[in-house]
C-alpha positions as CSV (number, residue, x, y, z in Angstrom):
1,X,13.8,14.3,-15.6
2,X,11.1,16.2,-13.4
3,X,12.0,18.9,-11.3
4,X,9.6,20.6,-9.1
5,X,10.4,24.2,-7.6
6,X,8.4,25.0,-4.3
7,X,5.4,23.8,-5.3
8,X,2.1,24.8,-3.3
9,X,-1.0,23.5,-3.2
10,X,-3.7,25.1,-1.5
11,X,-7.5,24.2,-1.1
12,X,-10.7,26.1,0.6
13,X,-10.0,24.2,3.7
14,X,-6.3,22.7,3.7
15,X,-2.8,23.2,2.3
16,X,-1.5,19.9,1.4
17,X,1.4,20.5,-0.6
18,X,3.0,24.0,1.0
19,X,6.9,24.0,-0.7
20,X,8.1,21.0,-2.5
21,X,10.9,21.2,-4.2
22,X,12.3,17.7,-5.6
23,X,14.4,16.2,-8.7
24,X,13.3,13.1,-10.5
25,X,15.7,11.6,-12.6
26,X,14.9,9.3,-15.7
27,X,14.3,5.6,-14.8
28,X,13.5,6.5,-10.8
29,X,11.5,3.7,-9.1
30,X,9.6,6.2,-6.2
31,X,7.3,5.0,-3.6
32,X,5.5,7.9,-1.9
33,X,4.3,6.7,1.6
34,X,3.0,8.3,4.5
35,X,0.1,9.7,6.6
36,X,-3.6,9.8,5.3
37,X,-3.8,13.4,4.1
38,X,-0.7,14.8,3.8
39,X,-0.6,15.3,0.2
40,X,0.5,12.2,-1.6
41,X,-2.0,11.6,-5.0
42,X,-2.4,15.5,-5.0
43,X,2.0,15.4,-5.3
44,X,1.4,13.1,-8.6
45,X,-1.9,15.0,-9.7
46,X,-0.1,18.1,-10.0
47,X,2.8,16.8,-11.8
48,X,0.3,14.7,-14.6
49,X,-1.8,18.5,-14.3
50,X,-4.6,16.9,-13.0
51,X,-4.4,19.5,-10.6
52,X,-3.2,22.9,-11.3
53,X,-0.1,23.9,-8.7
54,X,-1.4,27.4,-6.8
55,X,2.5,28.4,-7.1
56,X,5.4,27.0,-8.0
57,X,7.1,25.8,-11.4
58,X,6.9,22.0,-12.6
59,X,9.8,20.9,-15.3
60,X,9.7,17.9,-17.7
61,X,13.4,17.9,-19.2
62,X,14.0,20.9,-18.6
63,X,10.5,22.2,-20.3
64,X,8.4,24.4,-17.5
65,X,5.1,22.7,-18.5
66,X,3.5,24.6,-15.7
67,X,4.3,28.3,-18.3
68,X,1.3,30.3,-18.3
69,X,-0.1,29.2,-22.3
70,X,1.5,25.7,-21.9
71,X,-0.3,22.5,-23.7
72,X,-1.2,20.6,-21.0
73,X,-2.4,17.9,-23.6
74,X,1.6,17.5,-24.8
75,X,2.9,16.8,-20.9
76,X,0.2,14.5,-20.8
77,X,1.0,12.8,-23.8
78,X,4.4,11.8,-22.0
79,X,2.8,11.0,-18.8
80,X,0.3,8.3,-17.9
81,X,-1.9,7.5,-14.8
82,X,-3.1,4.6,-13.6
83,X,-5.7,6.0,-10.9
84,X,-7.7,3.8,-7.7
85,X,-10.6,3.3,-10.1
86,X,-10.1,1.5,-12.8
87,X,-11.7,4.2,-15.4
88,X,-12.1,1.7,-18.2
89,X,-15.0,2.4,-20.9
90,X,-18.1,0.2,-19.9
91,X,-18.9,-0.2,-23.5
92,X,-15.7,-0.9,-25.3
93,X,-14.3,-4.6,-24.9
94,X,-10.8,-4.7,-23.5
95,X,-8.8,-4.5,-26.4
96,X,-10.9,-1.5,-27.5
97,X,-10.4,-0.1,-24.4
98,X,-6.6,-0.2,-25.5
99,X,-7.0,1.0,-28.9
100,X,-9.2,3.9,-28.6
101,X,-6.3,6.9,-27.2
102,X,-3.3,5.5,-29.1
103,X,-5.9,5.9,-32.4
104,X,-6.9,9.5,-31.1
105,X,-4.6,10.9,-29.0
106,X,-1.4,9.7,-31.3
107,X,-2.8,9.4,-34.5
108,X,-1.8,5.6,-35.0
109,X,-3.6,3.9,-37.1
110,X,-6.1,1.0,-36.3
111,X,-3.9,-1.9,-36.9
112,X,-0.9,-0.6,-35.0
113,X,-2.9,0.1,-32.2
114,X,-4.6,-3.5,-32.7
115,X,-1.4,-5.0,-32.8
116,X,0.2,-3.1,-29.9
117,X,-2.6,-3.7,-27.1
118,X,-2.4,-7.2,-27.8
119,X,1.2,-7.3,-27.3
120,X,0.6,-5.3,-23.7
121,X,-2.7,-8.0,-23.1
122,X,-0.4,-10.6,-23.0
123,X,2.4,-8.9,-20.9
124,X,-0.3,-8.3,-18.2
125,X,-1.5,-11.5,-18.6
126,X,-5.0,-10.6,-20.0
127,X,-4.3,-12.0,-23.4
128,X,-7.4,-14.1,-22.9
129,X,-9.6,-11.3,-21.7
130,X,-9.2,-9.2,-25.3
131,X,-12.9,-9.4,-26.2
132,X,-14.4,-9.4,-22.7
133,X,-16.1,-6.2,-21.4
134,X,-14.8,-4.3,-18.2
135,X,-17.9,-5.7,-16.2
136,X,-17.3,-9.3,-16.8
137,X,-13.7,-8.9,-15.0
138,X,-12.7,-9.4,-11.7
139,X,-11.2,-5.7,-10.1
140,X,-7.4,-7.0,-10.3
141,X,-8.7,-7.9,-13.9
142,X,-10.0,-4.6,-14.8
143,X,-6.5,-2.9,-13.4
144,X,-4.1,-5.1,-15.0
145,X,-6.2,-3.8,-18.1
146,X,-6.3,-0.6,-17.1
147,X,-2.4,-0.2,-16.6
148,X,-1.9,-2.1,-20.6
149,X,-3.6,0.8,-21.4
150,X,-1.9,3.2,-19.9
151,X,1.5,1.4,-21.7
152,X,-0.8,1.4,-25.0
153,X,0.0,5.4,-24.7
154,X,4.0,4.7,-24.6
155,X,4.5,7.5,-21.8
156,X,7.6,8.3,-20.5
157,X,6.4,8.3,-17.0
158,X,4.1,6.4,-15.2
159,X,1.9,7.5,-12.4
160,X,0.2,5.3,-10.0
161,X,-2.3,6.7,-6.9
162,X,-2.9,3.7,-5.1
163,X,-3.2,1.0,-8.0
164,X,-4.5,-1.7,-5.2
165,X,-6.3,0.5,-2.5
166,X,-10.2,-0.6,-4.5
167,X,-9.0,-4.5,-5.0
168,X,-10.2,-7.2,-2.7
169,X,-7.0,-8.4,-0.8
170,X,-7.0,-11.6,-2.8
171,X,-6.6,-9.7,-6.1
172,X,-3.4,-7.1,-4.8
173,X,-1.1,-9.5,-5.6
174,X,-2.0,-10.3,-9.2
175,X,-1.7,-6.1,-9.7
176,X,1.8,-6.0,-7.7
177,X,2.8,-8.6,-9.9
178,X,2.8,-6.6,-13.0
179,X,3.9,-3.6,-11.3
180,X,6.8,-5.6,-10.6
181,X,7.5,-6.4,-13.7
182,X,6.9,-3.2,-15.1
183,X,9.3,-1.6,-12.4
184,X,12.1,-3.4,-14.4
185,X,11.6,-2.0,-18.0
186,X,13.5,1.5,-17.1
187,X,10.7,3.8,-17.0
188,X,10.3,6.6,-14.5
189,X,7.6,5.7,-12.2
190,X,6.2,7.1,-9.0
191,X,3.6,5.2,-7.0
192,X,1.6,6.0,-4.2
193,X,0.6,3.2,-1.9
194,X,0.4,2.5,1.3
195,X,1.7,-1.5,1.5
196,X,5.3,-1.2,2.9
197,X,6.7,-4.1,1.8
198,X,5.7,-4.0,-1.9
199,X,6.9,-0.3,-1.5
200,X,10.5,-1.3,-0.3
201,X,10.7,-4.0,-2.9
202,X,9.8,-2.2,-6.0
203,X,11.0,1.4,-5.4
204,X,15.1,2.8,-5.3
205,X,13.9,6.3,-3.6
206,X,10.9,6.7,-1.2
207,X,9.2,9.9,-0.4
208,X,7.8,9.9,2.6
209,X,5.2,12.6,3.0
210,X,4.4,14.4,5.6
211,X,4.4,18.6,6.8
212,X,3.6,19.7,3.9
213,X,5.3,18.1,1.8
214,X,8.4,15.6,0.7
215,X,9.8,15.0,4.3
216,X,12.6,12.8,3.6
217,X,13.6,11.5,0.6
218,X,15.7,8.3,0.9
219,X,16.3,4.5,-0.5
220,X,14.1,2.2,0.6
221,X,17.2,1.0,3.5
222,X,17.2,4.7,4.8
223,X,13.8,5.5,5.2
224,X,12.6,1.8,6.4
225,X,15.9,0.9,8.5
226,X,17.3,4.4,9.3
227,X,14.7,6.7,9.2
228,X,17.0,10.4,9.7
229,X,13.9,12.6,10.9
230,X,11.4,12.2,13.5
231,X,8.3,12.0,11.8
232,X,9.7,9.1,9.3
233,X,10.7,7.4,12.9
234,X,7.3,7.8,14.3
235,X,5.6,6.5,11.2
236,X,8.0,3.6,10.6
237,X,7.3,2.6,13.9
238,X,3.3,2.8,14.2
239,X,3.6,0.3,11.1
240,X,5.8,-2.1,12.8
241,X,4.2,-2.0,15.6
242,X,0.4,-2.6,16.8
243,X,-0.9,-2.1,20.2
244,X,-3.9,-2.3,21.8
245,X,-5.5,-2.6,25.8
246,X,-8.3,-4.3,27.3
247,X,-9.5,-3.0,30.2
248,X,-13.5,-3.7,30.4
249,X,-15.6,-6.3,29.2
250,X,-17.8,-4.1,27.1
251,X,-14.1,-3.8,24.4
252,X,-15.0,-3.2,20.9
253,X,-13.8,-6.2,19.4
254,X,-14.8,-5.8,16.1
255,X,-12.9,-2.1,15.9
256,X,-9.4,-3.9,16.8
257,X,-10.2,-6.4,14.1
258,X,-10.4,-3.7,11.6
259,X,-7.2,-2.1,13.4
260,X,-5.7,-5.6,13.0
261,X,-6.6,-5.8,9.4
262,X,-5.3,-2.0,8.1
263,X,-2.0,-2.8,10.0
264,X,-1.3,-6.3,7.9
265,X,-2.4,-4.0,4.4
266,X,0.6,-2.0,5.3
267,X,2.6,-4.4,6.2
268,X,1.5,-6.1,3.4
269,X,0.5,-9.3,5.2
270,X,-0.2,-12.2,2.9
271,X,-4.2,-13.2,3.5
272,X,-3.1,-16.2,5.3
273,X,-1.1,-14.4,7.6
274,X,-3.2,-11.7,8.3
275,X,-5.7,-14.9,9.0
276,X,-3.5,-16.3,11.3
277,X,-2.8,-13.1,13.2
278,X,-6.4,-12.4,13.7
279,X,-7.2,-15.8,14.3
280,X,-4.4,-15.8,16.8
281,X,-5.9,-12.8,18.9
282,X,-9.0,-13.7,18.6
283,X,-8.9,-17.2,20.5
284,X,-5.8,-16.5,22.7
285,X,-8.0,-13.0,24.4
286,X,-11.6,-13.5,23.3
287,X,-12.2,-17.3,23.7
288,X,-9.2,-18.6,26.4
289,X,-8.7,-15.1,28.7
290,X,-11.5,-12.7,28.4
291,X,-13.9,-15.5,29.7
292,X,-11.4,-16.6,32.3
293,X,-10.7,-12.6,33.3
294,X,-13.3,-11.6,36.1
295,X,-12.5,-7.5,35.3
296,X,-10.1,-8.0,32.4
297,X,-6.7,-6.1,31.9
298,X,-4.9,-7.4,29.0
299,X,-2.7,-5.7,26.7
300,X,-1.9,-6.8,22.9
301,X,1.6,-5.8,20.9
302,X,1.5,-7.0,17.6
303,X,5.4,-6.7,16.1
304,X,6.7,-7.0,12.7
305,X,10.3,-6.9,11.3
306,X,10.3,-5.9,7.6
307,X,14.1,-7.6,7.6
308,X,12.6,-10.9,8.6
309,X,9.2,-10.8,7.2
310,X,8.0,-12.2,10.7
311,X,5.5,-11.4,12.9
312,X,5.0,-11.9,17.0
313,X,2.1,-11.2,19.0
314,X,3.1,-10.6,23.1
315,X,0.2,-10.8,25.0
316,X,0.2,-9.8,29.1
317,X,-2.5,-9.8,31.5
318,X,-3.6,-9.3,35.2
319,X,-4.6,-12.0,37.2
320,X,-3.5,-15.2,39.2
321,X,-0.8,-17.2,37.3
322,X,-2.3,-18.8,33.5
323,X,-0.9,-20.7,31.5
324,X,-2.8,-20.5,28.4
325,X,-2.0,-24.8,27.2
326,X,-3.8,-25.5,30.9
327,X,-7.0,-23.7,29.2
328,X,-10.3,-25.9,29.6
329,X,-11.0,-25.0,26.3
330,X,-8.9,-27.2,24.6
331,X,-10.7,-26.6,21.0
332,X,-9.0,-22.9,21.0
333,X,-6.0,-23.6,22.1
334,X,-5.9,-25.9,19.2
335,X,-6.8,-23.7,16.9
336,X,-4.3,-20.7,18.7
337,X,-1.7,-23.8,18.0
338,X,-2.3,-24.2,14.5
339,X,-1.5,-20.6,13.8
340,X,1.7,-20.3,15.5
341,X,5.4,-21.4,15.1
342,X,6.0,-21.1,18.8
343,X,3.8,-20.2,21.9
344,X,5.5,-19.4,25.3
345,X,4.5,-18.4,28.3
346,X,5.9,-16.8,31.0
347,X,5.1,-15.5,34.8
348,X,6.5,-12.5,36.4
349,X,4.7,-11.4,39.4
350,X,6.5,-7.9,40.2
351,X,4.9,-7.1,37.1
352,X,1.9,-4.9,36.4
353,X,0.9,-7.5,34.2
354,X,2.4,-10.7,35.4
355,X,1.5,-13.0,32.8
356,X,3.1,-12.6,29.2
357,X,2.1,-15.4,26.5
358,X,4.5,-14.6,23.3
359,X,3.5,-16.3,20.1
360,X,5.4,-16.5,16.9
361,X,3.1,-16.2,13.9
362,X,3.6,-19.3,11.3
363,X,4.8,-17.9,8.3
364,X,3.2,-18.5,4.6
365,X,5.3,-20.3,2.0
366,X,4.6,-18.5,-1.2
Protein backbone atom coordinates (compact mmCIF):
# COMPACT_ATOMS: atom_id res chain seq x y z
CA UNK A 1 0.00 0.00 0.00
CA UNK A 2 1.23 3.73 -0.77
CA UNK A 3 -0.01 6.49 1.18
CA UNK A 4 0.80 10.01 0.50
CA UNK A 5 0.25 12.76 3.19
CA UNK A 6 -0.04 16.39 1.75
CA UNK A 7 2.43 16.17 -0.59
CA UNK A 8 3.91 19.44 -2.29
CA UNK A 9 5.81 20.01 -5.06
CA UNK A 10 7.14 23.21 -5.83
CA UNK A 11 9.46 24.44 -8.77
CA UNK A 12 11.31 28.06 -9.57
CA UNK A 13 8.36 28.89 -11.59
CA UNK A 14 5.26 26.57 -10.78
CA UNK A 15 3.65 24.47 -7.98
CA UNK A 16 2.35 21.50 -9.54
CA UNK A 17 1.58 19.23 -6.78
CA UNK A 18 0.43 21.79 -3.73
CA UNK A 19 -1.42 19.02 -1.10
CA UNK A 20 -2.00 15.59 -2.14
CA UNK A 21 -2.97 13.33 0.14
CA UNK A 22 -4.08 9.77 -1.41
CA UNK A 23 -4.13 5.83 -0.44
CA UNK A 24 -3.10 3.24 -2.88
CA UNK A 25 -3.97 -0.15 -2.00
CA UNK A 26 -2.07 -3.37 -3.24
CA UNK A 27 -3.20 -4.56 -6.67
CA UNK A 28 -4.89 -0.86 -7.70
CA UNK A 29 -5.25 -0.48 -11.51
CA UNK A 30 -4.92 3.75 -11.56
CA UNK A 31 -5.15 5.81 -14.56
CA UNK A 32 -4.08 9.46 -13.88
CA UNK A 33 -5.70 11.72 -16.57
CA UNK A 34 -6.05 15.26 -16.93
CA UNK A 35 -4.83 18.70 -18.20
CA UNK A 36 -1.32 19.31 -19.68
CA UNK A 37 0.59 20.60 -16.68
CA UNK A 38 -1.18 19.93 -13.77
CA UNK A 39 1.12 17.59 -12.18
CA UNK A 40 0.59 14.06 -13.36
CA UNK A 41 4.38 12.29 -14.17
CA UNK A 42 5.73 14.63 -11.40
CA UNK A 43 2.68 12.68 -8.96
CA UNK A 44 4.48 9.20 -9.98
CA UNK A 45 8.17 10.81 -10.00
CA UNK A 46 7.82 11.68 -6.54
CA UNK A 47 6.49 8.43 -5.38
CA UNK A 48 9.47 6.25 -7.52
CA UNK A 49 11.88 9.45 -5.78
CA UNK A 50 12.68 10.53 -9.00
CA UNK A 51 11.82 13.67 -7.66
CA UNK A 52 12.30 14.66 -4.16
CA UNK A 53 8.62 15.97 -2.44
CA UNK A 54 9.39 19.77 -1.11
CA UNK A 55 6.93 18.69 1.93
CA UNK A 56 4.96 16.10 2.78
CA UNK A 57 5.49 12.27 3.86
CA UNK A 58 5.33 9.34 1.17
CA UNK A 59 4.60 5.59 2.80
CA UNK A 60 5.31 2.22 1.13
CA UNK A 61 3.57 -0.32 3.67
CA UNK A 62 3.53 1.54 6.17
CA UNK A 63 7.50 2.52 5.78
CA UNK A 64 7.93 6.57 5.46
CA UNK A 65 10.58 6.19 2.59
CA UNK A 66 10.52 9.89 2.26
CA UNK A 67 12.50 9.86 6.36
CA UNK A 68 15.29 12.11 6.25
CA UNK A 69 18.50 9.20 5.95
CA UNK A 70 16.08 6.88 3.99
CA UNK A 71 17.66 4.39 1.14
CA UNK A 72 16.13 5.63 -1.78
CA UNK A 73 17.91 2.70 -3.68
CA UNK A 74 15.58 0.04 -1.35
CA UNK A 75 12.01 1.91 -2.45
CA UNK A 76 13.28 1.69 -5.72
CA UNK A 77 14.11 -1.81 -5.64
CA UNK A 78 10.21 -2.36 -5.10
CA UNK A 79 9.20 0.08 -7.66
CA UNK A 80 9.73 0.14 -11.38
CA UNK A 81 9.21 2.82 -14.17
CA UNK A 82 8.61 2.42 -17.49
CA UNK A 83 9.20 6.18 -18.68
CA UNK A 84 8.12 8.08 -22.46
CA UNK A 85 11.56 7.18 -23.73
CA UNK A 86 12.42 3.99 -23.93
CA UNK A 87 15.92 4.31 -21.99
CA UNK A 88 17.26 1.05 -23.26
CA UNK A 89 21.23 0.58 -23.45
CA UNK A 90 22.31 1.25 -27.13
CA UNK A 91 25.03 -1.22 -26.80
CA UNK A 92 23.57 -4.15 -24.95
CA UNK A 93 21.34 -6.54 -27.16
CA UNK A 94 17.82 -6.98 -25.78
CA UNK A 95 18.21 -9.74 -23.57
CA UNK A 96 21.27 -7.97 -22.08
CA UNK A 97 19.34 -5.10 -21.66
CA UNK A 98 17.18 -7.53 -19.31
CA UNK A 99 19.96 -9.11 -17.58
CA UNK A 100 22.13 -6.30 -16.58
CA UNK A 101 20.02 -4.74 -13.16
CA UNK A 102 18.54 -8.06 -12.00
CA UNK A 103 22.61 -9.16 -12.05
CA UNK A 104 23.57 -5.83 -10.23
CA UNK A 105 20.97 -4.38 -8.54
CA UNK A 106 19.67 -7.99 -7.04
CA UNK A 107 22.54 -9.92 -6.97
CA UNK A 108 21.09 -12.86 -9.19
CA UNK A 109 23.32 -14.65 -10.85
CA UNK A 110 23.85 -14.71 -14.69
CA UNK A 111 21.81 -17.74 -15.53
CA UNK A 112 18.77 -16.75 -13.49
CA UNK A 113 18.70 -13.60 -14.88
CA UNK A 114 19.29 -15.31 -18.50
CA UNK A 115 16.56 -17.46 -17.84
CA UNK A 116 14.14 -14.93 -16.41
CA UNK A 117 14.34 -12.18 -19.29
CA UNK A 118 13.61 -14.86 -21.69
CA UNK A 119 10.60 -15.87 -19.98
CA UNK A 120 9.35 -11.91 -19.90
CA UNK A 121 10.71 -11.77 -23.88
CA UNK A 122 8.27 -14.06 -24.75
CA UNK A 123 5.36 -12.69 -22.52
CA UNK A 124 5.80 -9.33 -24.40
CA UNK A 125 6.09 -10.97 -27.46
CA UNK A 126 9.78 -10.10 -28.23
CA UNK A 127 10.92 -13.65 -27.86
CA UNK A 128 12.40 -13.28 -31.30
CA UNK A 129 14.01 -9.94 -30.69
CA UNK A 130 16.57 -11.45 -27.75
CA UNK A 131 19.73 -10.83 -29.71
CA UNK A 132 18.71 -7.67 -31.66
CA UNK A 133 20.06 -4.23 -30.51
CA UNK A 134 17.59 -1.35 -29.34
CA UNK A 135 18.28 0.49 -32.71
CA UNK A 136 17.27 -2.28 -35.03
CA UNK A 137 13.54 -2.17 -33.31
CA UNK A 138 10.60 -0.45 -34.18
CA UNK A 139 9.57 2.21 -30.95
CA UNK A 140 6.54 -0.13 -29.84
CA UNK A 141 9.44 -2.76 -30.12
CA UNK A 142 11.92 -1.00 -27.99
CA UNK A 143 8.92 -0.35 -25.22
CA UNK A 144 7.55 -3.70 -25.04
CA UNK A 145 11.36 -4.41 -24.21
CA UNK A 146 11.70 -1.76 -22.16
CA UNK A 147 8.60 -2.73 -19.84
CA UNK A 148 10.20 -6.86 -19.70
CA UNK A 149 12.71 -5.12 -18.23
CA UNK A 150 11.18 -3.32 -15.90
CA UNK A 151 9.34 -6.98 -14.79
CA UNK A 152 13.07 -8.46 -15.01
CA UNK A 153 13.33 -6.26 -11.65
CA UNK A 154 10.20 -8.18 -10.03
CA UNK A 155 8.86 -4.69 -8.43
CA UNK A 156 5.93 -4.54 -6.52
CA UNK A 157 4.74 -1.50 -8.27
CA UNK A 158 4.75 -0.40 -11.60
CA UNK A 159 4.97 3.09 -12.83
CA UNK A 160 4.16 4.18 -16.21
CA UNK A 161 4.46 8.21 -17.57
CA UNK A 162 2.89 8.01 -20.72
CA UNK A 163 4.25 4.50 -22.05
CA UNK A 164 2.68 5.44 -25.75
CA UNK A 165 2.95 9.38 -25.93
CA UNK A 166 6.76 8.85 -28.26
CA UNK A 167 5.13 5.80 -30.45
CA UNK A 168 3.88 6.38 -33.93
CA UNK A 169 0.02 5.76 -33.69
CA UNK A 170 0.36 2.45 -35.57
CA UNK A 171 2.65 1.03 -32.78
CA UNK A 172 0.22 2.23 -29.43
CA UNK A 173 -1.69 -0.65 -29.81
CA UNK A 174 0.95 -3.37 -29.72
CA UNK A 175 2.19 -1.45 -26.16
CA UNK A 176 -1.60 -1.29 -24.84
CA UNK A 177 -1.60 -4.72 -25.55
CA UNK A 178 0.83 -5.81 -23.04
CA UNK A 179 -0.22 -3.33 -20.66
CA UNK A 180 -3.37 -5.09 -20.78
CA UNK A 181 -2.16 -8.07 -20.08
CA UNK A 182 -0.04 -6.98 -17.51
CA UNK A 183 -3.04 -5.02 -15.76
CA UNK A 184 -4.32 -8.58 -15.00
CA UNK A 185 -1.31 -10.21 -13.03
CA UNK A 186 -2.32 -8.26 -9.55
CA UNK A 187 0.28 -5.87 -9.37
CA UNK A 188 -0.22 -2.23 -8.20
CA UNK A 189 0.10 -0.05 -11.18
CA UNK A 190 -0.43 3.54 -11.87
CA UNK A 191 -0.27 5.00 -15.36
CA UNK A 192 -0.32 8.22 -16.80
CA UNK A 193 -1.69 8.66 -20.17
CA UNK A 194 -3.78 10.66 -21.83
CA UNK A 195 -5.94 8.03 -24.29
CA UNK A 196 -9.36 7.78 -22.50
CA UNK A 197 -10.52 4.74 -23.61
CA UNK A 198 -7.48 2.55 -23.00
CA UNK A 199 -7.59 4.45 -19.55
CA UNK A 200 -11.23 3.40 -18.70
CA UNK A 201 -10.55 -0.18 -19.88
CA UNK A 202 -7.51 -0.97 -18.05
CA UNK A 203 -7.73 1.13 -14.74
CA UNK A 204 -10.45 0.36 -11.40
CA UNK A 205 -9.69 4.00 -9.95
CA UNK A 206 -8.82 7.17 -12.02
CA UNK A 207 -7.16 10.21 -10.77
CA UNK A 208 -8.04 12.94 -12.53
CA UNK A 209 -5.59 15.75 -11.99
CA UNK A 210 -6.13 19.01 -11.78
CA UNK A 211 -5.69 22.35 -8.99
CA UNK A 212 -3.05 21.17 -7.62
CA UNK A 213 -3.41 18.09 -7.28
CA UNK A 214 -5.68 14.63 -7.14
CA UNK A 215 -9.11 16.37 -7.98
CA UNK A 216 -11.34 13.41 -7.91
CA UNK A 217 -10.66 10.18 -7.42
CA UNK A 218 -13.22 7.71 -8.80
CA UNK A 219 -13.81 4.30 -10.95
CA UNK A 220 -13.51 4.60 -14.36
CA UNK A 221 -17.93 4.82 -14.44
CA UNK A 222 -17.70 7.86 -12.01
CA UNK A 223 -15.22 10.00 -13.41
CA UNK A 224 -16.15 9.11 -17.30
CA UNK A 225 -20.07 8.87 -16.86
CA UNK A 226 -20.62 10.89 -13.55
CA UNK A 227 -18.06 13.17 -13.20
CA UNK A 228 -19.09 14.73 -9.28
CA UNK A 229 -16.89 18.11 -9.72
CA UNK A 230 -16.74 20.72 -12.23
CA UNK A 231 -13.50 20.61 -13.46
CA UNK A 232 -13.71 16.57 -14.14
CA UNK A 233 -17.23 17.81 -16.06
CA UNK A 234 -15.41 20.32 -18.05
CA UNK A 235 -12.63 17.98 -19.03
CA UNK A 236 -14.84 15.03 -19.74
CA UNK A 237 -16.62 17.08 -21.96
CA UNK A 238 -13.83 18.99 -24.11
CA UNK A 239 -12.82 15.13 -24.90
CA UNK A 240 -16.10 14.18 -26.10
CA UNK A 241 -16.61 16.88 -27.76
CA UNK A 242 -14.68 18.87 -30.70
CA UNK A 243 -15.76 22.13 -32.14
CA UNK A 244 -14.62 24.33 -34.44
CA UNK A 245 -15.91 27.62 -36.85
CA UNK A 246 -15.28 28.84 -40.21
CA UNK A 247 -15.79 32.13 -40.75
CA UNK A 248 -13.18 33.49 -43.55
CA UNK A 249 -11.58 31.92 -46.33
CA UNK A 250 -8.09 32.50 -45.16
CA UNK A 251 -9.10 29.30 -42.00
CA UNK A 252 -6.12 27.44 -40.99
CA UNK A 253 -6.88 24.15 -42.12
CA UNK A 254 -3.99 22.44 -41.35
CA UNK A 255 -4.27 23.71 -37.38
CA UNK A 256 -7.89 21.95 -37.15
CA UNK A 257 -6.27 18.90 -38.65
CA UNK A 258 -3.86 18.70 -35.82
CA UNK A 259 -6.85 19.70 -33.44
CA UNK A 260 -8.71 16.79 -35.19
CA UNK A 261 -5.94 14.45 -34.67
CA UNK A 262 -5.04 15.19 -30.66
CA UNK A 263 -8.80 14.83 -30.05
CA UNK A 264 -9.03 11.02 -31.65
CA UNK A 265 -5.39 10.27 -29.44
CA UNK A 266 -7.63 10.86 -26.46
CA UNK A 267 -10.28 9.38 -27.54
CA UNK A 268 -8.23 6.85 -28.55
CA UNK A 269 -9.53 6.63 -32.14
CA UNK A 270 -8.34 3.63 -34.06
CA UNK A 271 -6.05 4.96 -37.18
CA UNK A 272 -8.79 4.17 -39.55
CA UNK A 273 -11.17 6.07 -37.77
CA UNK A 274 -9.29 8.89 -37.05
CA UNK A 275 -8.81 8.59 -41.08
CA UNK A 276 -12.23 8.52 -41.67
CA UNK A 277 -12.99 11.49 -39.40
CA UNK A 278 -10.46 13.65 -41.02
CA UNK A 279 -11.19 12.51 -44.29
CA UNK A 280 -14.86 13.19 -43.51
CA UNK A 281 -14.16 16.93 -42.73
CA UNK A 282 -12.02 17.43 -45.06
CA UNK A 283 -14.23 16.79 -48.27
CA UNK A 284 -17.69 17.55 -46.72
CA UNK A 285 -16.06 21.60 -45.79
CA UNK A 286 -12.90 21.97 -47.83
CA UNK A 287 -13.71 20.34 -51.20
CA UNK A 288 -18.00 20.33 -51.39
CA UNK A 289 -18.81 23.84 -49.16
CA UNK A 290 -15.93 26.00 -48.76
CA UNK A 291 -15.72 26.28 -52.62
CA UNK A 292 -19.47 26.58 -52.95
CA UNK A 293 -19.49 29.31 -49.80
CA UNK A 294 -19.03 32.96 -51.32
CA UNK A 295 -18.02 34.43 -47.49
CA UNK A 296 -18.12 31.12 -45.63
CA UNK A 297 -19.82 30.52 -42.12
CA UNK A 298 -19.70 27.01 -41.18
CA UNK A 299 -19.41 25.40 -37.93
CA UNK A 300 -17.95 21.71 -37.19
CA UNK A 301 -19.06 19.51 -33.87
CA UNK A 302 -17.23 16.50 -33.77
CA UNK A 303 -19.08 14.07 -30.89
CA UNK A 304 -18.06 10.92 -29.35
CA UNK A 305 -19.81 8.61 -26.85
CA UNK A 306 -17.25 6.48 -24.89
CA UNK A 307 -20.54 4.08 -24.09
CA UNK A 308 -20.92 3.46 -27.76
CA UNK A 309 -17.54 3.86 -29.15
CA UNK A 310 -19.21 5.99 -31.94
CA UNK A 311 -18.47 9.03 -33.46
CA UNK A 312 -20.78 11.86 -35.36
CA UNK A 313 -19.70 14.81 -37.05
CA UNK A 314 -22.83 17.75 -37.42
CA UNK A 315 -21.92 20.12 -39.68
CA UNK A 316 -24.16 23.63 -40.26
CA UNK A 317 -23.69 26.45 -42.52
CA UNK A 318 -24.98 29.82 -43.92
CA UNK A 319 -26.27 30.11 -47.17
CA UNK A 320 -29.09 29.26 -49.68
CA UNK A 321 -30.51 25.70 -49.17
CA UNK A 322 -27.46 22.63 -49.99
CA UNK A 323 -27.78 19.52 -50.09
CA UNK A 324 -24.48 18.17 -49.96
CA UNK A 325 -25.48 14.54 -52.47
CA UNK A 326 -26.64 17.46 -55.13
CA UNK A 327 -22.75 18.56 -55.01
CA UNK A 328 -21.19 18.84 -58.64
CA UNK A 329 -18.32 17.27 -57.27
CA UNK A 330 -19.42 13.96 -57.34
CA UNK A 331 -15.75 12.40 -56.67
CA UNK A 332 -16.01 13.90 -52.88
CA UNK A 333 -19.06 13.12 -52.11
CA UNK A 334 -17.99 9.69 -52.88
CA UNK A 335 -15.29 9.64 -50.99
CA UNK A 336 -17.44 11.69 -47.87
CA UNK A 337 -19.76 8.38 -48.55
CA UNK A 338 -17.23 5.83 -48.09
CA UNK A 339 -16.43 7.08 -44.72
CA UNK A 340 -19.77 7.28 -43.19
CA UNK A 341 -22.49 4.93 -41.91
CA UNK A 342 -25.21 7.52 -42.52
CA UNK A 343 -25.21 11.12 -44.06
CA UNK A 344 -28.36 13.38 -43.52
CA UNK A 345 -29.21 16.43 -44.25
CA UNK A 346 -31.46 18.81 -43.12
CA UNK A 347 -32.87 22.55 -43.74
CA UNK A 348 -33.99 24.90 -41.19
CA UNK A 349 -34.31 28.43 -42.29
CA UNK A 350 -35.15 30.28 -38.89
CA UNK A 351 -31.79 29.13 -38.14
CA UNK A 352 -28.60 31.11 -37.90
CA UNK A 353 -27.16 28.36 -39.73
CA UNK A 354 -29.98 26.85 -41.72
CA UNK A 355 -28.26 23.96 -43.21
CA UNK A 356 -27.14 21.03 -40.90
CA UNK A 357 -25.49 17.85 -42.72
CA UNK A 358 -25.07 15.06 -39.79
CA UNK A 359 -22.84 12.13 -40.61
CA UNK A 360 -22.30 9.04 -38.74
CA UNK A 361 -18.61 7.88 -38.82
CA UNK A 362 -18.24 4.06 -40.06
CA UNK A 363 -16.97 2.26 -37.42
CA UNK A 364 -13.66 -0.13 -37.53
CA UNK A 365 -14.07 -3.92 -36.97
CA UNK A 366 -11.05 -4.88 -34.92
Amino acid sequence: MIELRHLRKIYDNAEPLKDVSVTINDGDVIAVIGPSGTGKSTLIRCINLLEKPTDGQIFLNGEEITAKGYDVRKARRRMGMVFQSFNLFGHLTVIENLMAPPMDLLGKSRQDAYDKAVELLRRVGMGNKALNYPDELSGGQQQRVAIARTLAMDPEIILLDEPTSALDPTMVSEVQAVIRDLSRCGKTMMIVTHEMSFARAIANRVFYMDAGGVYEDGTPEEIFEQPKKELTRRFIKRLQILEFSIDDRGFDFIGAGVEIDRWCLQNDASPKEKYRIRLAVEELVQQILFPRLEQPRIRVLAEHSQREGSTSITVSYAGERFDPKDTENELSFAILSSAADAITYAHDAEADLPNRVEIQIKRSVE
